[in-house]
N, C-alpha and C positions, 0 to 999 in steps of 0.2 A: 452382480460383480463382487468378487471379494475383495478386500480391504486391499490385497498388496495390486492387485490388477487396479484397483481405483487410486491407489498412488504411482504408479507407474506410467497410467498414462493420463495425469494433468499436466496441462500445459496451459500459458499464457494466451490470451486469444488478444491480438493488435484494440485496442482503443476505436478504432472503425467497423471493428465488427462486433462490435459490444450495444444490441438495442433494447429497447425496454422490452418485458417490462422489468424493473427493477425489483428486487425482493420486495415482499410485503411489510411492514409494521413487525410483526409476530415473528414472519422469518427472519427480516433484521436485527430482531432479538438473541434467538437462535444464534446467526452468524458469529456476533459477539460474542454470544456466549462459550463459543469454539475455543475461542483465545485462553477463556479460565485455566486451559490444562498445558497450559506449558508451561516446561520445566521452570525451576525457580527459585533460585537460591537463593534463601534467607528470606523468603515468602514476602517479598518488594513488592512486590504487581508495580515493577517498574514500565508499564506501557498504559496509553488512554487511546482512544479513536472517537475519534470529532466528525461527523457524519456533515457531510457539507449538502444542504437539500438543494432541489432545483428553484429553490425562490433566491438561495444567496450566490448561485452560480455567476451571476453577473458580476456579483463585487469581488467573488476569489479571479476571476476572468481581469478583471479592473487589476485586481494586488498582484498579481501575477506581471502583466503589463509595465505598471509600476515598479516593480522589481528589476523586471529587466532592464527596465530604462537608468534605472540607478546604477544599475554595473556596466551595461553600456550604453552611454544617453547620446549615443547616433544609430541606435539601431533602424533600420530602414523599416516603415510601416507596414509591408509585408510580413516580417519575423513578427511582428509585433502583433499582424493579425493571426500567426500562427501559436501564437505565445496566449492569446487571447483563447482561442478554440480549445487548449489543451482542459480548460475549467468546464468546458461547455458539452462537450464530447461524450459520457458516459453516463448511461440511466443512474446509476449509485457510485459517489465517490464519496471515500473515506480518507481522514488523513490521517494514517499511521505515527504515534508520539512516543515517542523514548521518556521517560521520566527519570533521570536521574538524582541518586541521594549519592553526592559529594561523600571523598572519602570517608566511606561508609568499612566498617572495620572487619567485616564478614565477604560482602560482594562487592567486588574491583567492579571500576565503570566500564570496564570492556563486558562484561559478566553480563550486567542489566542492560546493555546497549543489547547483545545477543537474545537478553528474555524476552526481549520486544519485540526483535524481529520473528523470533520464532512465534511468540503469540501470532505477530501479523499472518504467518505462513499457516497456522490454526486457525485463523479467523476465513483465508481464504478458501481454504478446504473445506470449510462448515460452508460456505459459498457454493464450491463445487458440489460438493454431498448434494444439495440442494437445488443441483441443476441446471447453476449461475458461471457465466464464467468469469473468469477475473485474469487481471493482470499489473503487477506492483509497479508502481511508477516512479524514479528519482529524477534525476539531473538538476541544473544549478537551482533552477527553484525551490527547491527540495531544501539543499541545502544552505538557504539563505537566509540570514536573520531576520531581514526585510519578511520575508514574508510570513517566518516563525511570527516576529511580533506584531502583522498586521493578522494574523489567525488568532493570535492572544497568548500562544505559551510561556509560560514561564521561562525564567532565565535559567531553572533547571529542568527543563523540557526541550528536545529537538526533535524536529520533524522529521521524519526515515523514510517516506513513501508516499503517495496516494493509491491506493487502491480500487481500480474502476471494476464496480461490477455490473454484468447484466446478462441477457441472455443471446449467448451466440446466434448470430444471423445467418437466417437459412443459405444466405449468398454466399457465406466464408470458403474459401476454397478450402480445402480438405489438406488438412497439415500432420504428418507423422510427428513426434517429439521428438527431437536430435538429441537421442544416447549415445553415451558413449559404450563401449564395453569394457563390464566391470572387472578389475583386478583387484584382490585383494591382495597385499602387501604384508608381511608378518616381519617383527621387532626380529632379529636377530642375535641383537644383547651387545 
C-alpha cells in the first residue's frame, strides 16, 4: 500500500477491540521513535511518553478511581468500576505528555502543545505501519491534575492522551472511516 492509501485509511479501532499481542520491546522502540520527526519549532521536543506496563496497570486503575472520586465523591460504584477498566483494557498504553517551556520567546505555548500532539499522531502511525492498531484517549481524566501528579509530571508537563495500542481482534466488525468530502477553499484576499 502506498503512503497516501495507508494514511487515508487509519482509523481508531474502540479499546474493546484492541488484544494482545502488544508490540515487542524493539518495536516499541520503533513506535517511539516515530514521534522524532514532527514538526518543531525552536527544536523543544516539547513531548515524552510514559509507557504504563501491565504490572502497574493496577495502580493507574486505583489513580484513575481516585481521581474520579475527587471530582465527584458520590460517584455510584459502578462508574467507578467503569473508570477502573479504562487502565486495564488495552495490551499497550502510553500516556501522551506535553512538556512545556514557559514563555519561551521563539515557541508560544499553543505552538509546543501542537508539537506534542502531532508527535503522538507520529507515534501512532509508527504503530499502524507496524500492524497495531491504536486509538487516543482523553476525557476528564486526562485532563486532571490528580492524576498528572499521581503519574509524576511536572508542574510544566500535562497529559493530552493515552494511547492504547494492540492488535485488532479478528471479532471487530468491519468499520469504513467516516470521511468527509474534501474541499479545498482558496484565500480570496
Amino acid at each position: 500500500m502506498d503512503f497516501i492509501e495507508f494514511i487515508t485509511q487509519r482509523h481508531s479501532i474502540p479499546p474493546k477491540y484492541l488484544v494482545a499481542p502488544a508490540p515487542s520491546p524493539d518495536e516499541l522502540h520503533i513506535i517511539i521513535n516515530s514521534a522524532e520527526s514532527a514538526p518543531d519549532h525552536g527544536s523543544l521536543k516539547p513531548w515524552r511518553f510514559l509507557v504504563i506496563t501491565r504490572d502497574q496497570r493496577q495502580a493507574l486503575s486505583d489513580l484513575f478511581v481516585r481521581a474520579l472520586l475527587h471530582r465527584e465523591p458520590h460517584t455510584e460504584p459502578a462508574l467507578q468500576e467503569r473508570e477502573r477498566e479504562r487502565a486495564l483494557r488495552p495490551p499497550m498504553l502510553i500516556a501522551a505528555i506535553a512538556r512545556i517551556t514557559p514563555n519561551h520567546p521563539k515557541t508560544p505555548e499553543i505552538e509546543q502543545l501542537l508539537t506534542a500532539a502531532t508527535a503522538t499522531e507520529h507515534l501512532m502511525l509508527g504503530a499502524n505501519y507496524l500492524g497495531y492498531g491504536t486509538v487516543w484517549l482523553t476525557g476528564s481524566r486526562i485532563y486532571d491534575r490528580f492524576v498528572m501528579d499521581g503519574l509524576g509530571l511536572g508542574t510544566d508537563e500535562r497529559l493530552i492522551g493515552m494511547v492504547n495500542i494492540g492488535t485488532a481482534a479478528p471479532d471487530m466488525p468491519e468499520r469504513k472511516p467516516n470521511r468527509r468530502t474534501v474541499t479545498v477553499d482558496y484565500w480570496a484576499g
